[in-house]
TORPA-964476 format. One record per atom (N, C-alpha, C): x negated, y negated, z. Coordinates in steps of 0.02 Angstrom, whole numbers, padded with zeros to 5 digits, always signed. Atoms other than C-alpha are relative to their C-alpha. Example, Ala and Ser with C-alpha at 12.3 -4.5 7.8 and 13.67 -1.06 7.14 Angstrom:
BEGIN
-00045+00059+00000/-00615+00225+00390/-00045-00060+00000/+00042+00059-00003/-00684+00053+00357/+00039-00055+00037/
END
This chain:
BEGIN
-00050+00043-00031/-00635+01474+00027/+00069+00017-00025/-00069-00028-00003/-00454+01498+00038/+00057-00045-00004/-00034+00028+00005/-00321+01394-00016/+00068-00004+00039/-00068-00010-00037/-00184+01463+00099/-00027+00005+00066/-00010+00024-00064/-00271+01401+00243/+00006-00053+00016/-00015+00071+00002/-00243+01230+00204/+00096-00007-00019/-00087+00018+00017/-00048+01190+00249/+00032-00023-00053/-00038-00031+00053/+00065+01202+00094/+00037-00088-00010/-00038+00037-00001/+00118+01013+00116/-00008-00038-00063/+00015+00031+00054/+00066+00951-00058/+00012+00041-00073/+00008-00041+00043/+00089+01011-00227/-00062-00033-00050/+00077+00026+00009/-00092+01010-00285/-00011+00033-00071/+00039-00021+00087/-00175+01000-00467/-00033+00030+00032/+00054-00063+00002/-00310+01146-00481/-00055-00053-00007/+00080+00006+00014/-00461+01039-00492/-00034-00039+00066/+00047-00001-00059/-00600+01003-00351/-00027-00067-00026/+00062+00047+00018/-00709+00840-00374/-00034+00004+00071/+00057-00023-00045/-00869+00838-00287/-00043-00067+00002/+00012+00074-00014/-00910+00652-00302/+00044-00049-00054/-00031+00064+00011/-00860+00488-00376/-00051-00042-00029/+00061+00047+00027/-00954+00347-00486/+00041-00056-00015/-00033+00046+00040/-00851+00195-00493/+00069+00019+00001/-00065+00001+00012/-00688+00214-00600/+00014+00087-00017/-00002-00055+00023/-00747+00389-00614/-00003+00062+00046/+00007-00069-00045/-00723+00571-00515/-00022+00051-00042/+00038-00075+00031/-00848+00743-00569/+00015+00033+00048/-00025-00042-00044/-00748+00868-00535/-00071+00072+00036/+00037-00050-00019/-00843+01036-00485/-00047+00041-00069/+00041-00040+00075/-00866+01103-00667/-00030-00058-00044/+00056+00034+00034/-00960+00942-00707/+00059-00043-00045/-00056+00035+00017/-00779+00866-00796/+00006-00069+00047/+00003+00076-00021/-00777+00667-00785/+00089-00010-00015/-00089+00027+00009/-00593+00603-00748/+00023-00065+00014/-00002+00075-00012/-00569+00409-00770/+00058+00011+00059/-00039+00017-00046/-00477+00378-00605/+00052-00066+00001/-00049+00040-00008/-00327+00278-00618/+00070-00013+00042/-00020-00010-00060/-00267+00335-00462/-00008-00037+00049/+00035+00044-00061/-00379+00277-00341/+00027+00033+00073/-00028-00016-00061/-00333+00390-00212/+00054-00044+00040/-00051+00031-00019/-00149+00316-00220/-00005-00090+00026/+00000+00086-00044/-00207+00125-00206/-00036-00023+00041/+00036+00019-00062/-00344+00163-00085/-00069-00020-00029/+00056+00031+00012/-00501+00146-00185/-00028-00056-00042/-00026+00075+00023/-00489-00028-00223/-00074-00012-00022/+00059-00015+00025/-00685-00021-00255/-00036+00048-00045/+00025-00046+00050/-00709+00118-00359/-00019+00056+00079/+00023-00043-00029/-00802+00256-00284/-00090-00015+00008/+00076+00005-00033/-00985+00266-00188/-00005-00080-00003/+00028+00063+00003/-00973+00066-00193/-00065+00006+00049/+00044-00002-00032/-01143+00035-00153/-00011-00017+00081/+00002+00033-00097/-01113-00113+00009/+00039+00040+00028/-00021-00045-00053/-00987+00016+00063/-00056+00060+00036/+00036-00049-00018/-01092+00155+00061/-00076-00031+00070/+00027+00024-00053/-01234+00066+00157/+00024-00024+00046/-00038+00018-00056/-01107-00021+00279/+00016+00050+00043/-00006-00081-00029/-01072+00168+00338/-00055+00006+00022/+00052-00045-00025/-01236+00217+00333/-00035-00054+00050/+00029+00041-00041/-01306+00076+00419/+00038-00002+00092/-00038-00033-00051/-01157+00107+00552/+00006+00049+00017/-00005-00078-00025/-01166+00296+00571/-00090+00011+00026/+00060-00009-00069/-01349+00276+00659/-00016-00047+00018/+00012+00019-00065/-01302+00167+00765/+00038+00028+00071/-00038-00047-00034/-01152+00247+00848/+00086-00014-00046/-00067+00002+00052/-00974+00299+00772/+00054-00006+00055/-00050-00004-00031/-00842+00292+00909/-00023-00036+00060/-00011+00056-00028/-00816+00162+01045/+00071-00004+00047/-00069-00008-00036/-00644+00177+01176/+00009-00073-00011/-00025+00049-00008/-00537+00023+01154/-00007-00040+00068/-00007+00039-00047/-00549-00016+01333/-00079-00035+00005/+00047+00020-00028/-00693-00095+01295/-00013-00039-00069/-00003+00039+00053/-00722-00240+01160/-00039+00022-00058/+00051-00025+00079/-00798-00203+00973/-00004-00049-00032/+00001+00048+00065/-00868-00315+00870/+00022-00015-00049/-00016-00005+00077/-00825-00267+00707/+00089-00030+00004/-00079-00014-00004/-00640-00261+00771/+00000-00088+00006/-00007+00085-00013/-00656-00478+00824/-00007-00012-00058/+00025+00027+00071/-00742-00500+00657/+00036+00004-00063/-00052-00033+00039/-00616-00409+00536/+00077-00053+00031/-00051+00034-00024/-00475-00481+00650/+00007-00069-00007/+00010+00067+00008/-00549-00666+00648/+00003-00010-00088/+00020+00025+00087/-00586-00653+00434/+00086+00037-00024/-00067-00033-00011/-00412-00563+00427/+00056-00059+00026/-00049+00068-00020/-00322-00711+00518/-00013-00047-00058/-00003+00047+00076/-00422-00830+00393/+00034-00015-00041/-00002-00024+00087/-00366-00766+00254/+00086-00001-00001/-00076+00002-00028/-00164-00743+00331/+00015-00054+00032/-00031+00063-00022/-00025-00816+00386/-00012+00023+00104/+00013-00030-00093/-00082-00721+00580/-00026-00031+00012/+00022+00045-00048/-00121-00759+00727/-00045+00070+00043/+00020-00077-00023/-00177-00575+00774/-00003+00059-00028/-00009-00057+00048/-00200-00404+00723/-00035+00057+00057/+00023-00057-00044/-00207-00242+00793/-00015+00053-00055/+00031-00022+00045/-00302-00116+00716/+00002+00073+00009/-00025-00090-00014/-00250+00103+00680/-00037+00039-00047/+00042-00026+00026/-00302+00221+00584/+00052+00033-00085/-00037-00017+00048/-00155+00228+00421/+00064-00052-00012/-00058+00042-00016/-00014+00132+00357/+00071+00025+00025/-00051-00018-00054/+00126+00230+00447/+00002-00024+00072/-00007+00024-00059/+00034+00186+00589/+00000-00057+00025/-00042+00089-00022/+00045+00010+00567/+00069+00004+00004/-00045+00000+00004/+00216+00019+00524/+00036+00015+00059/-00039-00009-00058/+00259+00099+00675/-00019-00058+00063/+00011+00058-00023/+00180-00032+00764/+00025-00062-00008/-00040+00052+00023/+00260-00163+00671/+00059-00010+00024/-00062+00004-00031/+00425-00099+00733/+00012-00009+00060/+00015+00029-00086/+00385-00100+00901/-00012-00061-00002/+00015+00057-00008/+00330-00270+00882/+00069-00004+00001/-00103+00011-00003/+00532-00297+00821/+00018-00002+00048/-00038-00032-00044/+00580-00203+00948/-00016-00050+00067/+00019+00014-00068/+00480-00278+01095/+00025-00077+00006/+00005+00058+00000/+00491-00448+01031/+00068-00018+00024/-00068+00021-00049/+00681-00456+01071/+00002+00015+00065/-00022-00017-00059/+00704-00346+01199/-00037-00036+00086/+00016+00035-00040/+00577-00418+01311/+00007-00075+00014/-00019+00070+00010/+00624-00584+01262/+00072-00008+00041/-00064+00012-00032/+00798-00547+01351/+00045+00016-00059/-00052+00004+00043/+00895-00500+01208/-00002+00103-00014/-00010-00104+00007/+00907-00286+01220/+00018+00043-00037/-00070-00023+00070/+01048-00258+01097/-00020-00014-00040/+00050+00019+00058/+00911-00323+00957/-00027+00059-00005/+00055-00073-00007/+00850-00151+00906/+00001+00019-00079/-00010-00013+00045/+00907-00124+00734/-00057-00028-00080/+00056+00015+00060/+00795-00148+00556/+00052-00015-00068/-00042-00007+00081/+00862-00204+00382/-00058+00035-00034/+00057-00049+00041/+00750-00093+00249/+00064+00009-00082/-00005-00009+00071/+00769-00065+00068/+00000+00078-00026/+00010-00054+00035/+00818+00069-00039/-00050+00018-00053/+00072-00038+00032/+00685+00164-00105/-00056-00030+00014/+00053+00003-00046/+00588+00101+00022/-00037+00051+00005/+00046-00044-00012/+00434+00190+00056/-00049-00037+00081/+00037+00047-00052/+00349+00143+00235/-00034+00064+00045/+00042-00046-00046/+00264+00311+00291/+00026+00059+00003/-00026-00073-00012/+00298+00500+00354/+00003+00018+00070/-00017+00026-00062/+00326+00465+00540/+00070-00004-00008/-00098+00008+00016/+00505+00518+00593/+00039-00062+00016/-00027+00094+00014/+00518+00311+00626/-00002-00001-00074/-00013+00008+00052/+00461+00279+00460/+00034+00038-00062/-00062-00017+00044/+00564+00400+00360/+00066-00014-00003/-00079+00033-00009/+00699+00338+00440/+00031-00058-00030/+00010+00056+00037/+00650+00173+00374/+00010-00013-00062/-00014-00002+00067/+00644+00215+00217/+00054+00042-00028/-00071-00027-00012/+00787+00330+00211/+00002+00038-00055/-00030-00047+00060/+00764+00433+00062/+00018+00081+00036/-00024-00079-00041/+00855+00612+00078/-00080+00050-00012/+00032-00063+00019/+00705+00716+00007/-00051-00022+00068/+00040+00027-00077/+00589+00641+00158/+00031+00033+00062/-00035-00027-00082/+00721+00672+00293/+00054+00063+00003/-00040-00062+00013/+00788+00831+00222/-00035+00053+00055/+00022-00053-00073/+00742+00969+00382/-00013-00036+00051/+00035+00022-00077/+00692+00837+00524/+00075-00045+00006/-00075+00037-00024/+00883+00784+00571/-00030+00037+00097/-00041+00059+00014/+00908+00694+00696/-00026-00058-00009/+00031+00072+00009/+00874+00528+00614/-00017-00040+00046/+00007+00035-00043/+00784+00419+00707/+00051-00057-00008/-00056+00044+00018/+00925+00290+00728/+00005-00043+00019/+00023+00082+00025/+00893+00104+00684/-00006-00046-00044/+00028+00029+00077/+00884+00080+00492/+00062-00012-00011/-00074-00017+00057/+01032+00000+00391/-00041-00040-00064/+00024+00003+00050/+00973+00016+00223/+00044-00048-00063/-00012+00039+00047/+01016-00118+00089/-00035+00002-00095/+00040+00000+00080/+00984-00137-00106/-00049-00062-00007/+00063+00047+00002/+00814-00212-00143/+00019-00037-00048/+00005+00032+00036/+00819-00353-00201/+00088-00066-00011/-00053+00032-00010/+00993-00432-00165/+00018-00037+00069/-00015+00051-00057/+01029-00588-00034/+00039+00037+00039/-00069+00031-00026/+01196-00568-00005/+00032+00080+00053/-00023-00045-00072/+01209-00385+00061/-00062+00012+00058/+00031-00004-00048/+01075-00414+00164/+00025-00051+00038/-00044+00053-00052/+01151-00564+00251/+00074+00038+00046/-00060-00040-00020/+01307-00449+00252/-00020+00058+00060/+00028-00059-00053/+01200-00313+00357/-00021-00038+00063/+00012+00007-00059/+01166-00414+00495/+00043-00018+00040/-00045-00017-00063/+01246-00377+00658/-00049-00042+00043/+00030+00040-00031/+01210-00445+00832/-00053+00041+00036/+00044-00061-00033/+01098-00278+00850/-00047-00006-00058/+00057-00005+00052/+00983-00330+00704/-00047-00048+00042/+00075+00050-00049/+00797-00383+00774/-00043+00000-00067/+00035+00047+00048/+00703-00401+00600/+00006+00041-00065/-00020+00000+00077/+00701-00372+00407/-00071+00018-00026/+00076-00028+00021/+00556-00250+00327/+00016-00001-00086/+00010-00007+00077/+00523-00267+00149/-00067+00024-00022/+00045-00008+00046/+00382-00205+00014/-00007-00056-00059/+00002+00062+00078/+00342-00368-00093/-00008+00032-00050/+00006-00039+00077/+00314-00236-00219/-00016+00080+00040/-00014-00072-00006/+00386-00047-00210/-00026+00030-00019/+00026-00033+00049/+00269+00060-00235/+00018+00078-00018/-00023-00077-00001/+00324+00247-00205/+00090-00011-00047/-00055+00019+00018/+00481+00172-00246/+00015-00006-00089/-00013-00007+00063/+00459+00141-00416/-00032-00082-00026/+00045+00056+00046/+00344-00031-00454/+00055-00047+00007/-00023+00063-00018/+00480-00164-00408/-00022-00046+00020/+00032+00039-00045/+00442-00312-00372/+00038-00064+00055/-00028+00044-00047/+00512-00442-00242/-00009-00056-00049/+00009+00080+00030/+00547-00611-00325/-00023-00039+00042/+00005+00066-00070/+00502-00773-00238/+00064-00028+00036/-00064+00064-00048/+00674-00835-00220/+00020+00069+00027/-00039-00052-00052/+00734-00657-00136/-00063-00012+00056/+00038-00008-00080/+00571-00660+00000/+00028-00076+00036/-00003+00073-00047/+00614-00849+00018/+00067+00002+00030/-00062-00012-00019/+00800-00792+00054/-00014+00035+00060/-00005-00049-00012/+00762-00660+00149/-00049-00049+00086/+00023+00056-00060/+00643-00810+00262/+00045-00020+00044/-00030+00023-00039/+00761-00907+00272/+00061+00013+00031/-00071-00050-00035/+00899-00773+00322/-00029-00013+00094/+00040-00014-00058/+00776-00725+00471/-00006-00051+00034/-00005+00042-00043/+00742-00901+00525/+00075-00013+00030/-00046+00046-00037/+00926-00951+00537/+00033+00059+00042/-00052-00044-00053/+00969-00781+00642/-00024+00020+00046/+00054-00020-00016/+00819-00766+00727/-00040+00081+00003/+00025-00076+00026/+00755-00612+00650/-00082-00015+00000/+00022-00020+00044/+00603-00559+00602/-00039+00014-00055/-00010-00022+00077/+00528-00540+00431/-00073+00046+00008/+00049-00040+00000/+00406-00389+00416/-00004+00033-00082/+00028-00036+00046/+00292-00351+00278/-00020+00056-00010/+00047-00077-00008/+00234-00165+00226/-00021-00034-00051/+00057-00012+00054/+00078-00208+00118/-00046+00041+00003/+00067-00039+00004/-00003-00047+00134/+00003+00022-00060/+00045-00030+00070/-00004-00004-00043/-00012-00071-00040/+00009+00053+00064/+00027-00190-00128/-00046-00071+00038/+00053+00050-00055/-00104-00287+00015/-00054+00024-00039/+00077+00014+00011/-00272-00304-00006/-00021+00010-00080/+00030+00023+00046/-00309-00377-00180/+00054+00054-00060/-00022-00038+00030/-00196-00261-00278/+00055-00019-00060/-00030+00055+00039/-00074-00396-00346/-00044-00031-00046/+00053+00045+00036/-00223-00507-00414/-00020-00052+00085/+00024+00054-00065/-00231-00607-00242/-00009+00072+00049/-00012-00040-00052/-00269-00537-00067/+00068+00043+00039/-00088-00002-00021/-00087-00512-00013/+00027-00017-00049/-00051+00011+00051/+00042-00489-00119/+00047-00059+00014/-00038+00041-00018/+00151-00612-00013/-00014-00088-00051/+00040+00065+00017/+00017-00756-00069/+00034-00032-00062/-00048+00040+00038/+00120-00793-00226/+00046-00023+00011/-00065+00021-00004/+00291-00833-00179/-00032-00063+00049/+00015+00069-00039/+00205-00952-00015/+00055+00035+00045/-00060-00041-00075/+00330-00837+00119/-00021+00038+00017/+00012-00018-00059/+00253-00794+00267/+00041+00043+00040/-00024-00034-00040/+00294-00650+00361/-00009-00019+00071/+00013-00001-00067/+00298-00630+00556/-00022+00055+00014/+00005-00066+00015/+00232-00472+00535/-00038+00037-00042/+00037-00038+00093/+00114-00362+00391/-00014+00071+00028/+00034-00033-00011/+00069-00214+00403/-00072+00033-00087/+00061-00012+00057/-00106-00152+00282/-00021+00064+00029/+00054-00054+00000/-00204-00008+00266/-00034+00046-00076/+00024-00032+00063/-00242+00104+00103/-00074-00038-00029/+00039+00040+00002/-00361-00036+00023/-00066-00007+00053/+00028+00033-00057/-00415-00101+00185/-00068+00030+00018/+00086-00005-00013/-00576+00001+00218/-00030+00041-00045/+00039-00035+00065/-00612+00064+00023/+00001+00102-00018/+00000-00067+00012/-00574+00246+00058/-00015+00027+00078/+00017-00048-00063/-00621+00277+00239/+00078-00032+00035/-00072+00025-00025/-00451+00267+00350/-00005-00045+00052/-00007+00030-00055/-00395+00146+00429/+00061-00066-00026/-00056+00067+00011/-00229+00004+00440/-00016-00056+00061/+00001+00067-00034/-00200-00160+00526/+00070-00011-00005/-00068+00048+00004/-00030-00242+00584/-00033-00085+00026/-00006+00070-00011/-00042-00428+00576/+00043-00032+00051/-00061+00041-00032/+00065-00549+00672/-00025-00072+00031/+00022+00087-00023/+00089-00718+00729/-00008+00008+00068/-00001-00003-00079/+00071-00745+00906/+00043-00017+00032/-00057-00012-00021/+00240-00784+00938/+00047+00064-00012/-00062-00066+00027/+00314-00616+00862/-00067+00037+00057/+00048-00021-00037/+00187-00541+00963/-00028+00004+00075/+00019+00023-00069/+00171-00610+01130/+00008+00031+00053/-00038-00040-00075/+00264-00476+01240/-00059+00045-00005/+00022-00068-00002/+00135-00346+01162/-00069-00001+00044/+00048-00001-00070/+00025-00336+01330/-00032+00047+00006/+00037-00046-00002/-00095-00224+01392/+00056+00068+00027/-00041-00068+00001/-00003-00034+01389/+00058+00008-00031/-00048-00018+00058/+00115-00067+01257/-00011+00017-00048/+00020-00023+00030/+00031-00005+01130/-00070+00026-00016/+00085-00030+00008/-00135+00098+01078/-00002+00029-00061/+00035-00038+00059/-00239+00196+00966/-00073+00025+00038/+00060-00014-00011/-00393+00306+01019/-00045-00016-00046/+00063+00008+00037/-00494+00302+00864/+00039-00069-00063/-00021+00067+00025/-00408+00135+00800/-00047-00054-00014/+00034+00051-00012/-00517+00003+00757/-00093+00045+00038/+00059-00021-00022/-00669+00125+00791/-00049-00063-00041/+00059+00039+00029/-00844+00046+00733/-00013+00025-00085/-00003-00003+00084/-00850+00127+00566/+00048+00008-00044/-00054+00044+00032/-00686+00088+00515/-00015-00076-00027/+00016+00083-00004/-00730-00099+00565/-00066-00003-00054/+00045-00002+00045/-00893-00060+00460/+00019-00020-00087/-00011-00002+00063/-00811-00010+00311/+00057-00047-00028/-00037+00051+00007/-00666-00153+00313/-00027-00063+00001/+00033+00071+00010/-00775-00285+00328/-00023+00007-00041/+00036-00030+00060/-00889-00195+00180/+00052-00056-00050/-00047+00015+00010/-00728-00216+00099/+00012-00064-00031/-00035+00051+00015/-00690-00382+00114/-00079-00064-00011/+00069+00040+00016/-00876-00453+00089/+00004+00000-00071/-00019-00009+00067/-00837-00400-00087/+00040-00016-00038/-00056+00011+00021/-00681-00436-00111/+00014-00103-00002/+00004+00067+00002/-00721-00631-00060/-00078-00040-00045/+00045+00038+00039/-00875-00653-00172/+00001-00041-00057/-00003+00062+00045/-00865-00785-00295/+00031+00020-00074/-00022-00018+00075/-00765-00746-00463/+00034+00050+00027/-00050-00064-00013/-00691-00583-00384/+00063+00011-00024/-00088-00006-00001/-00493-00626-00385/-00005-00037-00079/+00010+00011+00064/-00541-00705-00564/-00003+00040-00061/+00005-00064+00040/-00587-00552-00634/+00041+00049+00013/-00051-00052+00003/-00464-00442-00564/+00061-00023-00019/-00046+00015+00030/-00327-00561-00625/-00029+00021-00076/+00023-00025+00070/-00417-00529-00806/+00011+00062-00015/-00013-00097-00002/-00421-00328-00775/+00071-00004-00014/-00088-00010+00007/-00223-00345-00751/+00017-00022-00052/-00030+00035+00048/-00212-00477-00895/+00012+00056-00056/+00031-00065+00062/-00292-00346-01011/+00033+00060+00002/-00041-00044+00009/-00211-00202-00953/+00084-00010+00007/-00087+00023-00003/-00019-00263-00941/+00003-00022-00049/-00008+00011+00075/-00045-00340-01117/-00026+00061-00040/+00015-00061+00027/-00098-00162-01188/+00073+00041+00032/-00050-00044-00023/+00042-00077-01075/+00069-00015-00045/-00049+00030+00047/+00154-00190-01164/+00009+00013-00060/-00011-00025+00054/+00105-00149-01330/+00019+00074-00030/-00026-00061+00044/+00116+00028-01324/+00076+00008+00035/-00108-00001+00016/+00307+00002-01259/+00030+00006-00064/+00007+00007+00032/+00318-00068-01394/-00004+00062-00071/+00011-00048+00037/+00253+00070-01501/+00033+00065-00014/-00029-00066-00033/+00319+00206-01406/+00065-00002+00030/-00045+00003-00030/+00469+00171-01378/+00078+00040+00035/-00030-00079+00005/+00538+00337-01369/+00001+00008+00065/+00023-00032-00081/+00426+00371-01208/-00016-00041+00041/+00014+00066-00097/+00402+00188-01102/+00064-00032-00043/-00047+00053-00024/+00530+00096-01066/-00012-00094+00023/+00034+00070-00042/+00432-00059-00997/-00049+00023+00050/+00052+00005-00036/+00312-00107-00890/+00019-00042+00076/-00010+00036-00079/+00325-00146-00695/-00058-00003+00043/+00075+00024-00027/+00214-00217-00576/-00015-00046+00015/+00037+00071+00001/+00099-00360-00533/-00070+00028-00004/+00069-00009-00020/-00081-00371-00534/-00020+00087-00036/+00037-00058+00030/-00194-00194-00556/+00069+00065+00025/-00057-00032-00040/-00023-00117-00468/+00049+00015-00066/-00048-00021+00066/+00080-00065-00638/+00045+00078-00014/-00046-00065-00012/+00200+00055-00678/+00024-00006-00080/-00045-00016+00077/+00265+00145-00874/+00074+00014+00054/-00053-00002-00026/+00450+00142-00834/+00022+00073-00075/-00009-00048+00053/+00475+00329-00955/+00071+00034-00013/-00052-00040+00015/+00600+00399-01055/+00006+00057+00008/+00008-00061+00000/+00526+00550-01034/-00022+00035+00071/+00018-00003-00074/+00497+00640-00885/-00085-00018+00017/+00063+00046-00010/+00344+00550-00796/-00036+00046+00018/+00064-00065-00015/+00279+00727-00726/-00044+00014-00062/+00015-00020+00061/+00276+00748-00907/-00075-00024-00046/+00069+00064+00042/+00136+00595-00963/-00040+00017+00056/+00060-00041-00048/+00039+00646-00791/-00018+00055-00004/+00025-00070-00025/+00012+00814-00812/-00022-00017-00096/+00040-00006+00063/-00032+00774-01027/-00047-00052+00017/+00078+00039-00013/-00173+00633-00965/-00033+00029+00044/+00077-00016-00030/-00257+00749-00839/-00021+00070-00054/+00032-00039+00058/-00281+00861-00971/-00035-00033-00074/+00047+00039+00047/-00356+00707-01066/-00045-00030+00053/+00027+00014-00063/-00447+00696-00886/-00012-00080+00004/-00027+00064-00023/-00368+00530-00837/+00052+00014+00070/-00030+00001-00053/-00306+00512-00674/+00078-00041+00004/-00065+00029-00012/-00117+00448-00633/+00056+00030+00053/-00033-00041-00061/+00008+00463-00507/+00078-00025+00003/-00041+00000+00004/+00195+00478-00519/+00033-00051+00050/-00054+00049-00041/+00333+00340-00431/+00050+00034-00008/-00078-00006+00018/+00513+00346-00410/+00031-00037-00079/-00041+00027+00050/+00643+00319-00543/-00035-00002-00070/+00028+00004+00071/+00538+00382-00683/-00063-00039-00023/+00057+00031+00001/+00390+00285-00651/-00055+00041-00004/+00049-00028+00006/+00219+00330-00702/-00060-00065+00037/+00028+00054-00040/+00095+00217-00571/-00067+00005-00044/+00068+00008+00006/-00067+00155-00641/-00034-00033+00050/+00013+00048-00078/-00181+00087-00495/-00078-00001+00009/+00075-00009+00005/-00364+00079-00551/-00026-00024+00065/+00048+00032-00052/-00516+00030-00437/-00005-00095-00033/+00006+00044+00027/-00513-00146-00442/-00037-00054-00037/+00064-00013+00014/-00691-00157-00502/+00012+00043-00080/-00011-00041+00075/-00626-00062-00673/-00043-00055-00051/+00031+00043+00050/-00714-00126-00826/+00054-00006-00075/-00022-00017+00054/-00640-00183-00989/+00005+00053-00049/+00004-00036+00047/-00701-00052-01082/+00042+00075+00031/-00048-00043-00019/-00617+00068-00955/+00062-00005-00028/-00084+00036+00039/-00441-00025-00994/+00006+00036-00060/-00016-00039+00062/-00464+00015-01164/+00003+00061-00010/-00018-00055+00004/-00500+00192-01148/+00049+00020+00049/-00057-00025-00044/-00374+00206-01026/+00057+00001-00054/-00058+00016+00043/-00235+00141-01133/-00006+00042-00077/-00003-00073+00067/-00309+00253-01302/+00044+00063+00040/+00007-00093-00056/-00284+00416-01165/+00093-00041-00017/-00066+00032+00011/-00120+00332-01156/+00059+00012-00049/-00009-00026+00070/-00082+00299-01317/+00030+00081-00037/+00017-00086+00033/-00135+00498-01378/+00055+00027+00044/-00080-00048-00031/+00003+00567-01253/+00066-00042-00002/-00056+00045+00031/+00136+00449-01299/+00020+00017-00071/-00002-00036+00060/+00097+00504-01462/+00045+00070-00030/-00015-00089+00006/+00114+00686-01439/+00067+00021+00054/-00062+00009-00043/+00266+00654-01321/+00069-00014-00043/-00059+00025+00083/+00358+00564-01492/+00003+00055-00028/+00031-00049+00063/+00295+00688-01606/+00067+00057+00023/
END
């Protein structure tokens, strides 16, 4: 096999894994690498979870693909336990979180314009936003290294500093149709949204009639310590988009919405061929059968307690090479003095998984299923290159 027939769009560590156990990936040469990755936030279960794995297999002989023009079970069932659980009234179902996102905007978009209001087209968005690789969502997020060769911008975004009222009140014109935030940045660099900025940011939107759209595809589904990151503050979007989490490792997103932000989107305004297939819907309900069993959100607030009071101490220690600790929930971030390529590339050579943020961030983002005793050896691995980083 040949490495230069696979497009050049990544810059890729040298090592192969060939399965998964949990919090753990064996690579090819039989090398165990605690995963604290999680395939970027997506394997919120660990790896081979068992009910996943049978939820697949139990769905791949019966049949795997299904055309939208024609109703799916799984897709009512996910959509109905999905409303439950939200502040929706609906949900449409894709196959990534870009492609919610782009959906989301269209919702924006449609919700004025068909409403009679045309000149509503515009987005507020955050710096060092992250909302996808779709020349909408780069636009969205607006960093230069993203939209460096694909000029011309798609043009719609006025970008604001996260985390401040007053120039976002200041950004709206009579061409703004709604307001996208990340309750917690993750590419961005582990920020987090306060309660009194989302509740600002509400009640901006109610009094201008905006609006308010969530991206929770990396800090949704259980990743905070609750299901939704929103669920702390108590501020309701009109809007979400999910995916990463959402079906344990097999692809697939969801945009939420109320049924008033929603109402124009009719039959031929939007699609997806393999959206909401049957073993998507398989493996998202898997998913969330797990994720609602009894003690669950109990114990993954504990996982976070445990590791954010260890992250803390070796600040603390190390104060040379962290800076602090950012985050909520199993979602954490070393804020480093040192370059962060620097502590990722000395823990996979203590074969520990990790994955770089903005602004010097080093992301930790276990399976949320990690065990104490992982924690601890996570944070030794830790530790030992912090060490040798001082030294």
């Amino acid at each position: 096999m040949s490495t230069q027939a696979v497009m050049s769009t990544y810059a890729r560590t040298d090592i192969v894994f060939e399965r998964g156990e949990g919090s753990w990936l064996i690579a090819s040469d039989g090398q165990r690498f605690l995963d604290f990755n999680s395939g970027i936030a997506v394997n919120a279960l660990g790896h081979a979870h068992p009910h996943l794995v049978k939820a697949l297999q139990d769905q791949a002989g019966k049949f795997w693909h299904c055309s939208n023009l024609y109703r799916i079970d799984g897709q009512e069932k996910l959509a109905d336990r999905l409303i439950s659980f939200s502040f929706a009234d609906t949900a449409f179902f894709c196959n990534s979180g870009a492609e919610a996102l782009e959906c989301a905007i269209k919702i924006g978009r449609r919700y004025h314009q068909a409403g009679g209001r045309p000149e509503r087209y515009r987005i507020i968005t955050a710096e060092n936003a992250f909302h996808g690789r779709t020349l909408a969502t780069i636009a969205a997020g607006g960093q230069a290294r993203h939209l460096d060769g694909f000029a011309p911008v798609v043009e719609a975004f006025d970008r604001i500093p996260f985390g401040d009222l007053n120039e976002a009140r200041a950004a709206i014109t009579a061409e703004t149709a709604a307001i996208l935030v990340e309750p917690v940045q993750g590419e961005g660099g582990l920020a987090v949204a306060s309660d009194g900025y989302l509740k600002g940011l509400r009640a901006m939107a109610d009094e201008f009639g905006l609006l308010l759209i969530y991206d929770e595809v990396q800090c949704g589904m259980g990743r905070t310590g609750d299901l939704f990151a929103y669920e702390k503050s108590g501020v309701a979007p009109d809007i979400m988009s999910l995916a990463k989490a959402l079906g344990g490792g097999f692809p697939v997103g969801a945009c939420l919405a109320t049924s008033a932000a929603a109402e124009h989107m009719v039959p031929g305004t939007h699609g997806s061929t393999f959206g909401g297939n049957p073993l998507a819907m398989a493996a998202a309900n898997a998913v969330l059968d797990v994720m609602t069993e009894e003690g669950f959100w109990a114990r993954v607030q504990q996982a976070a307690s445990r590791l954010s009071h260890g992250l803390e101490s070796l600040v603390e220690t190390y104060a040379s090479v962290f800076e602090g600790v950012r985050g909520r929930g199993l979602m954490l971030g070393l804020k480093c003095s040192v370059p962060n390529g620097d502590v990722v590339d000395m823990l996979i050579n203590d074969n520990m998984l990790t994955v770089v943020a903005g602004d010097n961030v080093v992301r930790l983002l276990p399976p949320l299923t990690v065990s104490d005793d992982e924690i601890d050896l996570a944070l030794s691995k830790l530790g030992s290159a912090a060490k040798a980083l001082a030294d």
